[in-house]
C-alpha positions as CSV (number, residue, x, y, z in Angstrom):
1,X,20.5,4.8,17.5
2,X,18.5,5.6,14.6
3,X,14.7,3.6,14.3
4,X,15.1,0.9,12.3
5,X,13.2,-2.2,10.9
6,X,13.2,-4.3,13.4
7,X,11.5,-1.2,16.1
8,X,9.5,-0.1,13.5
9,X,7.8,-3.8,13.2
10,X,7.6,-4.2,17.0
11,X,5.8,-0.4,17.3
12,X,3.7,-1.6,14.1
13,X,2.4,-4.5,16.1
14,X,1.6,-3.2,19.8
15,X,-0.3,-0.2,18.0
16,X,-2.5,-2.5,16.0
17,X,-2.7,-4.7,18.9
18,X,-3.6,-2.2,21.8
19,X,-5.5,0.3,19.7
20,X,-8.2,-1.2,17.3
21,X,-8.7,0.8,13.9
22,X,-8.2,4.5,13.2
23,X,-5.7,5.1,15.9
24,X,-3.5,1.8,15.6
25,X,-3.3,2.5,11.4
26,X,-2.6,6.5,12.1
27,X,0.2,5.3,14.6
28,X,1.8,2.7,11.4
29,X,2.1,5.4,9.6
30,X,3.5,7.8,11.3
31,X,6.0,5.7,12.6
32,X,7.0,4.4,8.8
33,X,7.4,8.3,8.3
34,X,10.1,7.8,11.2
35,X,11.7,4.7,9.4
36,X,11.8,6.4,6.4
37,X,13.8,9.4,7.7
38,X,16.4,6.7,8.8
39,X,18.5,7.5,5.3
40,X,20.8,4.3,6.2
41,X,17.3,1.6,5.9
42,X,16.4,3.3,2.8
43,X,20.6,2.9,1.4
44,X,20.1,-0.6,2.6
45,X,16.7,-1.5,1.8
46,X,16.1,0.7,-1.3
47,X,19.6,1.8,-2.3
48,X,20.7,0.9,-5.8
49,X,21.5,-2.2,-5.1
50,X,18.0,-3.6,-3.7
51,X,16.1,-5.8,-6.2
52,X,13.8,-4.5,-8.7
53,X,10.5,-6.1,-7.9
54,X,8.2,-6.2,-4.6
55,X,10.3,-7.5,-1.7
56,X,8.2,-9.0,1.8
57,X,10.5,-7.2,4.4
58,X,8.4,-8.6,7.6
59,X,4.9,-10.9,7.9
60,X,3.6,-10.2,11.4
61,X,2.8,-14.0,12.4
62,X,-0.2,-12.4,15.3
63,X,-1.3,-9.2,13.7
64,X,-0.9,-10.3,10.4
65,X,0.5,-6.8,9.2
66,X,3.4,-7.3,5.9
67,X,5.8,-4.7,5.0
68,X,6.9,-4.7,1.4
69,X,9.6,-2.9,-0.7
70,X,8.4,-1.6,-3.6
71,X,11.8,-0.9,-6.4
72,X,10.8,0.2,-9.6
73,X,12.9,0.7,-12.2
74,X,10.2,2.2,-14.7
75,X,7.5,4.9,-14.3
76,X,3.9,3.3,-13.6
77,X,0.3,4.1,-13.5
78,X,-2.3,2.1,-11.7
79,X,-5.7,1.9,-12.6
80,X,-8.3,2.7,-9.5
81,X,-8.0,0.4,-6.9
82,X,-9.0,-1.0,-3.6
83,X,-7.5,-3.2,-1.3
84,X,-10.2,-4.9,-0.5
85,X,-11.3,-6.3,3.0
86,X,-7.5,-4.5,3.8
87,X,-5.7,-1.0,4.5
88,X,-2.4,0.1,2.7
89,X,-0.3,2.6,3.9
90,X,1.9,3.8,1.2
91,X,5.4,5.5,2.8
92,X,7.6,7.4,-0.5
93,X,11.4,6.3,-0.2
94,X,12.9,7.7,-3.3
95,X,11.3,9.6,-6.1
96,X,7.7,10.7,-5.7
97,X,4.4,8.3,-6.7
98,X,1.1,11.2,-7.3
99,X,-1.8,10.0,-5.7
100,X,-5.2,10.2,-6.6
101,X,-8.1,8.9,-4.2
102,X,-11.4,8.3,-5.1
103,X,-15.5,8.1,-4.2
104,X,-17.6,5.2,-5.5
105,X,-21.0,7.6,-6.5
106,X,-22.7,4.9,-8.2
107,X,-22.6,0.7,-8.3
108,X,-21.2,-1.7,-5.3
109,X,-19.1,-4.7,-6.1
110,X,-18.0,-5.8,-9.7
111,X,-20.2,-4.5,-12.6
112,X,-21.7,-0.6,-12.9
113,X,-18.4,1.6,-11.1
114,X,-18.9,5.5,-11.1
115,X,-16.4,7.1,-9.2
116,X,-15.6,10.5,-8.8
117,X,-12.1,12.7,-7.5
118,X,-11.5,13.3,-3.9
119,X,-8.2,14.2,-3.8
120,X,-4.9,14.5,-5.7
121,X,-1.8,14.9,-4.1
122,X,2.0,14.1,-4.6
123,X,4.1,11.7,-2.2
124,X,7.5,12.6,-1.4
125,X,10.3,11.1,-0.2
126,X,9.5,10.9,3.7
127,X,6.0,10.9,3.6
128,X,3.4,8.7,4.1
129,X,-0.7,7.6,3.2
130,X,-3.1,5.6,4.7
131,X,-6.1,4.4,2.5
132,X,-8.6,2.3,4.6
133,X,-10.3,-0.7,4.0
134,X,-12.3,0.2,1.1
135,X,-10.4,3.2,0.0
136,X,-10.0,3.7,-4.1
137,X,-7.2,5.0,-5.4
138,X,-4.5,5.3,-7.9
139,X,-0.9,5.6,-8.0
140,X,1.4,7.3,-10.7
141,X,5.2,6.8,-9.5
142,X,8.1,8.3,-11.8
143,X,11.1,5.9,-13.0
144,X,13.1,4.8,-10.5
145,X,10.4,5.1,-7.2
146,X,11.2,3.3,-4.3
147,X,8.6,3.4,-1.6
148,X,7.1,0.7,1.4
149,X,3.7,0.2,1.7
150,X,2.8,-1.9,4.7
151,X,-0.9,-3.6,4.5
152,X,-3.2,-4.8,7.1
153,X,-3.1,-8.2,5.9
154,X,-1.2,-10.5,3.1
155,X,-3.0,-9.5,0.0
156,X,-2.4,-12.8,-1.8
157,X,-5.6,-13.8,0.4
158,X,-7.6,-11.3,-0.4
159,X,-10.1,-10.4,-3.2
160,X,-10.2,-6.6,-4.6
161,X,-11.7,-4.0,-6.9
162,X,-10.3,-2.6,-10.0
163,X,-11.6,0.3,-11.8
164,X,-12.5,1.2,-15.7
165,X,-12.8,5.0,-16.1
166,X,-13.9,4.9,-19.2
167,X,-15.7,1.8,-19.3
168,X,-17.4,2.9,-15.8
169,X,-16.5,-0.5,-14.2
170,X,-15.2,-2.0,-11.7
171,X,-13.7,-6.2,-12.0
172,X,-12.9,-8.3,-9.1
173,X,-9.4,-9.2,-9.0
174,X,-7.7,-11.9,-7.0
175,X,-4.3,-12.9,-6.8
176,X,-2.8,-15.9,-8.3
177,X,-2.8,-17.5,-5.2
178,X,-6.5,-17.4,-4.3
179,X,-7.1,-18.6,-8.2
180,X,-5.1,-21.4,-7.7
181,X,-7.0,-22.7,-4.9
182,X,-10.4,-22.6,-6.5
183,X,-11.7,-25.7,-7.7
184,X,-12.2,-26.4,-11.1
């Protein structure tokens, strides 16, 4: 029977439960590299016929882990990011998305953001990343990518980082969600 879904959010959960940070996260994703070598999910899940958009697969209701399909229809480049007070862990479906991690040389928090190039690399169908809490980086993914990123936490709670290159800066950003409940 091939690893599907449903095993893949079970394993997801006892390795964040029973092993606490680097371990439990390196264990997410190489067990989403196993779900995504299951070529009937991705037909299902990310086949033609999924919707274009960011789908929430699973919400973990104890570890608070989601899993997310990501269908694009168009190429798209992000600008340097973080996810905040969460990890990511990006897993390539179809297409490829081109990576491109970073190193905060100069600044904390919004305002004065130098960063400099750690790595660049390309994701292919198969494979997965793991970028930590913290971790800056940027993704390029051709027309027509389909990958799953599953994240330590729901990131509609969460405030992050998003970096100017050329300006040299970075802005908070926070999701609709967390704007809506501030007062006025």
């Amino acid at each position: 029977m091939a690893y599907g879904l449903e095993e893949f959010c079970r394993d997801c959960a006892a390795s964040l439960r029973d092993h606490d940070g680097a371990l439990g996260k390196e264990q997410v994703r190489a067990n989403l590299e196993r779900l995504l070598a299951n070529e009937r999910f991705v037909a299902d899940t990310l086949g033609p016929d999924a919707p274009v958009g960011v789908q929430v697969l699973y919400r973990d209701p104890d570890q608070g882990f989601c899993v997310l399909a990501h269908i694009n229809r168009e190429p798209h480049a992000s600008p340097p990011h973080d996810h905040g007070s969460s990890w990511a862990i990006y897993g390539q479906a179809i297409g490829h998305t081109d990576m491109t991690e970073y190193r905060r040389v100069e600044g904390s928090g919004a305002g004065r953001a130098a960063l400099e190039v750690t790595g660049r690399y390309r994701l292919e169908p198969g494979h997965a990343g793991l970028y930590d809490v913290g971790a800056i980086h940027a993704i390029d993914f051709c027309e027509g990518a389909r990958f799953v990123r599953v994240t330590g936490t729901d990131l509609e709670h969460v405030s992050r980082l998003k970096y100017d290159l050329a300006t040299q800066s970075a802005t908070a950003v926070e999701s609709a969600h967390m704007r809506d409940k501030t007062p006025a």
